[in-house]
C-alpha positions as CSV (number, residue, x, y, z in Angstrom):
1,X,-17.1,-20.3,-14.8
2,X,-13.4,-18.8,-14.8
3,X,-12.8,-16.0,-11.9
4,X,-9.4,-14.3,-12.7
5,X,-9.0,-12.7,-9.2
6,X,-6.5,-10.2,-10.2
7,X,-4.8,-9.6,-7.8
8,X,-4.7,-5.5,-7.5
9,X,-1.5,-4.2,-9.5
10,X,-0.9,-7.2,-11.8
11,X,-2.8,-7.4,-15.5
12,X,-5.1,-4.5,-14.7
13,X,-7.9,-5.0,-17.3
14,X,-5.3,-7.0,-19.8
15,X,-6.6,-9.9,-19.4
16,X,-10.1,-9.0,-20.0
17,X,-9.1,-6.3,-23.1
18,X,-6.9,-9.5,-24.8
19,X,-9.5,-11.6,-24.4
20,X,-12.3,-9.3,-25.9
21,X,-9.7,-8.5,-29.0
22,X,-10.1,-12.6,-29.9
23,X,-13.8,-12.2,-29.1
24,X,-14.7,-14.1,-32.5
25,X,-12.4,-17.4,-32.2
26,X,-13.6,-17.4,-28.5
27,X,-16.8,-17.6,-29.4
28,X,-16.3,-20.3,-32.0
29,X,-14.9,-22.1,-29.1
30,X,-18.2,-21.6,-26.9
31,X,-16.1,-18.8,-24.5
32,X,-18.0,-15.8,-24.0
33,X,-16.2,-12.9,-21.9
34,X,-18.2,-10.9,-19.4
35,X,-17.0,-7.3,-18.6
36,X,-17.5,-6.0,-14.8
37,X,-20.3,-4.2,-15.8
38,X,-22.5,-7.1,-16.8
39,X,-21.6,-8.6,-13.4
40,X,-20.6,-6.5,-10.4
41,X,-24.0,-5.3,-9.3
42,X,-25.4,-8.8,-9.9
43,X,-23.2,-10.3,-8.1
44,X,-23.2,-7.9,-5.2
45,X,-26.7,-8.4,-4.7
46,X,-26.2,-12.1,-5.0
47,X,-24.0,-12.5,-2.7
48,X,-25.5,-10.6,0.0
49,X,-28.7,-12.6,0.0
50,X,-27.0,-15.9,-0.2
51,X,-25.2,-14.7,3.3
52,X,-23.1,-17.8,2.7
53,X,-25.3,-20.2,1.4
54,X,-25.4,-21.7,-2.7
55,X,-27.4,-19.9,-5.6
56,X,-30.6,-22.6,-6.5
57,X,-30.7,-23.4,-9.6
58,X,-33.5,-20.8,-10.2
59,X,-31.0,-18.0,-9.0
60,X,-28.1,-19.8,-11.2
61,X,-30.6,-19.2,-13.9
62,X,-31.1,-15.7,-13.3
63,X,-28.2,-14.3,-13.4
64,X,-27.0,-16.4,-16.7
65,X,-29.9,-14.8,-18.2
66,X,-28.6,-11.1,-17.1
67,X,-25.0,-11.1,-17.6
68,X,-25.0,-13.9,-21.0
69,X,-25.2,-12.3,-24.4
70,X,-24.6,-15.9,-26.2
71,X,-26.9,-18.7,-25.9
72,X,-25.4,-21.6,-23.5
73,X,-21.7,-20.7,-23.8
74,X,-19.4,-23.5,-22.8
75,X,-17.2,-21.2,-20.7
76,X,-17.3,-17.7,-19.1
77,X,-14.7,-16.1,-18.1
78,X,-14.7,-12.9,-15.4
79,X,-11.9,-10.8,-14.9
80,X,-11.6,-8.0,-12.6
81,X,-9.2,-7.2,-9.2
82,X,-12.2,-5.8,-7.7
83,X,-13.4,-9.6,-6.9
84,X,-10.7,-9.4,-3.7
85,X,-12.1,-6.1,-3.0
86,X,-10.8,-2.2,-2.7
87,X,-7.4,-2.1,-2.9
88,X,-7.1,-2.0,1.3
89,X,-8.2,-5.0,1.2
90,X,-4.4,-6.5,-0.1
91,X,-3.4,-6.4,3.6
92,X,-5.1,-8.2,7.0
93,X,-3.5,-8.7,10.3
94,X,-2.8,-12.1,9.0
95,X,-0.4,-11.0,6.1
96,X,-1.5,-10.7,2.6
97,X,-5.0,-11.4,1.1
98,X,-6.6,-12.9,4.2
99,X,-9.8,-13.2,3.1
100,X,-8.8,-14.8,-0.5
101,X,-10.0,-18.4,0.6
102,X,-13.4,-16.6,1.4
103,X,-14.1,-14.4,-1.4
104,X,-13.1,-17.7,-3.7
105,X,-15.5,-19.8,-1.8
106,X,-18.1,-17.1,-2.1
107,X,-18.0,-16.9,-6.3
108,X,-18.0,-20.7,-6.3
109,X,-21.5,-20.8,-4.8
110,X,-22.7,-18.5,-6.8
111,X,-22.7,-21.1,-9.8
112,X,-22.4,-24.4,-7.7
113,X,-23.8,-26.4,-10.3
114,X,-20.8,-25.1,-12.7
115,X,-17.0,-25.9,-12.8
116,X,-15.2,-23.0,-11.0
117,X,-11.8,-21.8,-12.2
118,X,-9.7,-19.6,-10.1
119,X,-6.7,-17.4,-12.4
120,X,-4.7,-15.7,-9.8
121,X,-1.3,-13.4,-10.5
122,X,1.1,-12.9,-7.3
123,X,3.9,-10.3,-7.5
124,X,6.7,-9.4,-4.9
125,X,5.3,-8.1,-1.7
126,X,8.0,-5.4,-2.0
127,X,6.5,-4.0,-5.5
128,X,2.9,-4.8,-4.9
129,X,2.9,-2.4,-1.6
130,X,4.5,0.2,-3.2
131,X,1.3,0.4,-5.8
132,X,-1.7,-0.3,-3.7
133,X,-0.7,2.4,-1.6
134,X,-1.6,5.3,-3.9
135,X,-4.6,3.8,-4.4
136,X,-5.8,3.0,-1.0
137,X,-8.3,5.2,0.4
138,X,-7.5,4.9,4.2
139,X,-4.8,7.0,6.2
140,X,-1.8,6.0,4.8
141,X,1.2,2.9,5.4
142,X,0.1,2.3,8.9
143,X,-3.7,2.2,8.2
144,X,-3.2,-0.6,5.2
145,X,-0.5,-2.8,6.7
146,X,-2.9,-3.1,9.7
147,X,0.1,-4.0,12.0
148,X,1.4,-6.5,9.7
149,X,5.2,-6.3,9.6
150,X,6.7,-6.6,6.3
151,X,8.2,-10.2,6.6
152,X,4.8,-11.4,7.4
153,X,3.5,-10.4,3.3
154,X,3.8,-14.5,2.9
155,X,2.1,-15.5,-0.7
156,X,2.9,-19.0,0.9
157,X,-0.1,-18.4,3.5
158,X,-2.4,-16.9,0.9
159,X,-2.4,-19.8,-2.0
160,X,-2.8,-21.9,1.0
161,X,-6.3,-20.1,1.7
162,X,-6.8,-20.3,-2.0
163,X,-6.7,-24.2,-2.4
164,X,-8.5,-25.1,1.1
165,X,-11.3,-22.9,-0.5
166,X,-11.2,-24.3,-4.0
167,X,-11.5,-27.9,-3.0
168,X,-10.5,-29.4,-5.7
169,X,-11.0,-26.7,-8.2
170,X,-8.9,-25.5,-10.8
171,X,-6.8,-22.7,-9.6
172,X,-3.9,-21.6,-12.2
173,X,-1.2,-19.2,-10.9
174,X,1.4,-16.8,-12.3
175,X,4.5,-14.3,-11.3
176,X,3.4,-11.0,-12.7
177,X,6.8,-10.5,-13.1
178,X,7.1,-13.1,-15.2
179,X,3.6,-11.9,-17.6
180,X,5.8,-10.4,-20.4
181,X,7.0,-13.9,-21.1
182,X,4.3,-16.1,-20.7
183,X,1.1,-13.8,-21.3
184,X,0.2,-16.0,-24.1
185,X,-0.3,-18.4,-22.7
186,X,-1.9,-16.7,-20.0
187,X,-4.2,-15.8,-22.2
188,X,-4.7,-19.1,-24.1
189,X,-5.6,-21.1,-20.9
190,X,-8.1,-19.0,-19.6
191,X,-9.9,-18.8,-22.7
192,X,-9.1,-22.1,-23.4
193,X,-7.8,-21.3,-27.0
194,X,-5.6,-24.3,-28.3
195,X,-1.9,-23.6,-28.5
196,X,-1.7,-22.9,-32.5
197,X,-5.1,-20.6,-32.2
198,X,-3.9,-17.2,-34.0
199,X,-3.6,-14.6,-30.5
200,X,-4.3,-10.7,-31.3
201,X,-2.6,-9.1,-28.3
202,X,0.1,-11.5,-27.3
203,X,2.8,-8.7,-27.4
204,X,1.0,-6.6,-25.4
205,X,3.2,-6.4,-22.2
206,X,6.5,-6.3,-24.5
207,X,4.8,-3.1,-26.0
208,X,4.8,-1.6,-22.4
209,X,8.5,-2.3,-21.8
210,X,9.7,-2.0,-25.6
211,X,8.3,0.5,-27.3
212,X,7.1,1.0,-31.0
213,X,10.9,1.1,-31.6
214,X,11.7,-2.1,-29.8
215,X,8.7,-3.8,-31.0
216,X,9.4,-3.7,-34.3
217,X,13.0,-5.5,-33.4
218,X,11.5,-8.0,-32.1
219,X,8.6,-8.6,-35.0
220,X,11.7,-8.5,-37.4
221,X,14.1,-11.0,-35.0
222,X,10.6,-13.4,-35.2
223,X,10.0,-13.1,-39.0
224,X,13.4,-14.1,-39.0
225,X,12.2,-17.5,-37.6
226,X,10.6,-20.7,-38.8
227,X,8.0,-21.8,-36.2
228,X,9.4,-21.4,-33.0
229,X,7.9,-24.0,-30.0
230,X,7.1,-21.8,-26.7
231,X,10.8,-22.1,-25.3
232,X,12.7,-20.8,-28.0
233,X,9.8,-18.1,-28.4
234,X,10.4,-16.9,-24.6
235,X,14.6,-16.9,-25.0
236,X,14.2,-14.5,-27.6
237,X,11.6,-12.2,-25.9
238,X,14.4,-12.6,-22.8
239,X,16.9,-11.8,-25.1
240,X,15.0,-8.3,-27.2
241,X,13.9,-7.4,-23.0
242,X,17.7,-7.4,-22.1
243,X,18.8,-5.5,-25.2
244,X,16.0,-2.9,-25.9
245,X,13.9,-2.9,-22.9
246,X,12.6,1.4,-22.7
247,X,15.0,3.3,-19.7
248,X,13.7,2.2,-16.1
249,X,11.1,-0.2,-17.5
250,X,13.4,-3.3,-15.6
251,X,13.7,-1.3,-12.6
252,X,11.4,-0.2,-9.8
253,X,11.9,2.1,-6.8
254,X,10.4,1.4,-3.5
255,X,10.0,3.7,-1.5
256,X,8.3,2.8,1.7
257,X,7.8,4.2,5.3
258,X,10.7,2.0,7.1
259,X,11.7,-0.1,4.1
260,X,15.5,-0.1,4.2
261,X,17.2,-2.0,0.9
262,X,18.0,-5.2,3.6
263,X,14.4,-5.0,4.5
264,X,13.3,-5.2,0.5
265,X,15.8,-8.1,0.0
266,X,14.5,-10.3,2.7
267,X,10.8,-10.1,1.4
268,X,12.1,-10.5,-2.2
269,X,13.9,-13.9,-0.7
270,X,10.7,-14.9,1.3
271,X,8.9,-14.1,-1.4
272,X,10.7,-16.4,-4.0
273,X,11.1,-19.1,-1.8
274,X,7.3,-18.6,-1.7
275,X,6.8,-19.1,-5.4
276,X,9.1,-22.2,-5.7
277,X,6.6,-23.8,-2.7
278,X,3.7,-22.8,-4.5
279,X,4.3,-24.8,-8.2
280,X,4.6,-27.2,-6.5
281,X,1.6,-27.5,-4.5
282,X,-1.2,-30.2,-5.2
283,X,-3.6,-28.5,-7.4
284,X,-1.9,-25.6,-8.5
285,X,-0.8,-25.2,-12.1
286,X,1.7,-22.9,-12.0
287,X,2.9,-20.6,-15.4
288,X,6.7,-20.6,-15.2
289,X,8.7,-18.8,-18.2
């Protein structure tokens, strides 16, 4: 059972439309992709009768039978931001995503006689603010930080959470900042296509920061190509980005309540010292371009 947690304002419902656009070679591969719709009620409802306890195998069962179209699939895969709740929910007391080790914990019970995968994408404090606060549905900056001062947004604290609560399990992370270089094999693990598998979408972030125009550069710098292993691939998306990337596409402004440009640059720095802590954490595999 593969969770891919989100978070809020990373792959949106990428993941999950990339994945449905290779439905057929998944399936070969005994991966079957369930849509929010087949789950969020039924596991809701789960969860709240469980009140912390472990599906039986009877209630295991159950809900395979409501949310499965395939017969005994190999692998599932779930993807959906709403699994660390509303947006608001981004920011505790405690910094960011304090209940992340609990909501994990939660999902793995539901299927406790399943392995559990955890897909999780992290992006700078800085940016990620900015977007969940549109979206939040409380009384502004003050109401969603909670008291939490900006330097405390630690990803550091929350993948800690993460792996206490996966015990062991398999939790692969990723810079979403990093996606438009490495989103194939994003893609490929948690559908758990081999490397050479044909990939329908694997160019869909570079669409969003290229263009149709910019696109087609790059499809003509690749047919220009022999096979090219996984670095050289990314050094030439890296190269197309720098080149052609669409005006402001590279650049995002933040504009938050207090947020001076010193104030941005120290959570940028806390948050890549962050990341390099994180790859290297037991248990973690960590996607770098």
């Amino acid at each position: 059972m593969v969770f891919h947690l989100g978070v809020h304002c990373t792959d949106g419902d990428r993941l999950l439309k990339t994945l449905l656009n290779n439905r057929a070679a998944l399936q070969k591969a005994g991966t079957e992709i369930v849509t929010p719709n087949r789950h969020r009620g039924l596991f809701d409802e789960a969860l709240k009768s469980l009140n912390g306890g472990s599906a039986t195998p009877e209630m295991e069962q159950i809900m395979l039978d409501a949310m499965l179209e395939s017969d005994d699939p190999s692998r599932v895969v779930m993807s959906t931001p709403t699994f660390m709740g509303a947006p608001g929910r981004a920011v505790g007391r405690d910094g960011l995503y304090p209940q992340i080790g609990m909501r994990a914990a939660a999902l793995a019970r539901l299927f406790p006689s399943a392995r559990t995968e955890f897909f999780v994408a992290i992006r700078n404090p800085a940016t990620l603010i900015s977007e969940v606060l549109p979206m939040f549905g409380g009384k502004g900056y003050p109401d969603l930080m909670q008291g939490c001062h900006p330097t405390q947004l630690r990803w550091r604290d929350a993948a800690q959470r993460l792996m206490r609560a996966a015990q062991g399990r398999r939790v692969v992370m990723w810079c979403h900042e990093d996606v438009p270089l490495i989103w194939p094999e994003v893609v490929r693990l948690a559908g758990a296509l081999p490397p050479e598998a044909p990939l329908s979408g694997g160019l869909l972030y570079m669409h969003d920061l290229l263009g149709d125009a910019g696109i087609a550069r790059l499809r003509d710098a690749m047919a220009g190509r022999d096979r090219m292993d996984i670095a050289q691939r990314r050094q030439l998306y890296a190269q197309v980005l720098e080149a052609h990337a669409l005006p402001g596409m590279l650049d995002q402004e933040i504009a938050l309540p207090g947020w001076s440009q010193d104030l941005v640059d120290e959570v940028t720095a806390h948050y890549r010292s962050d990341v390099a802590e994180i790859a290297v954490m037991p248990g973690v595999e960590f996607l770098l371009p």
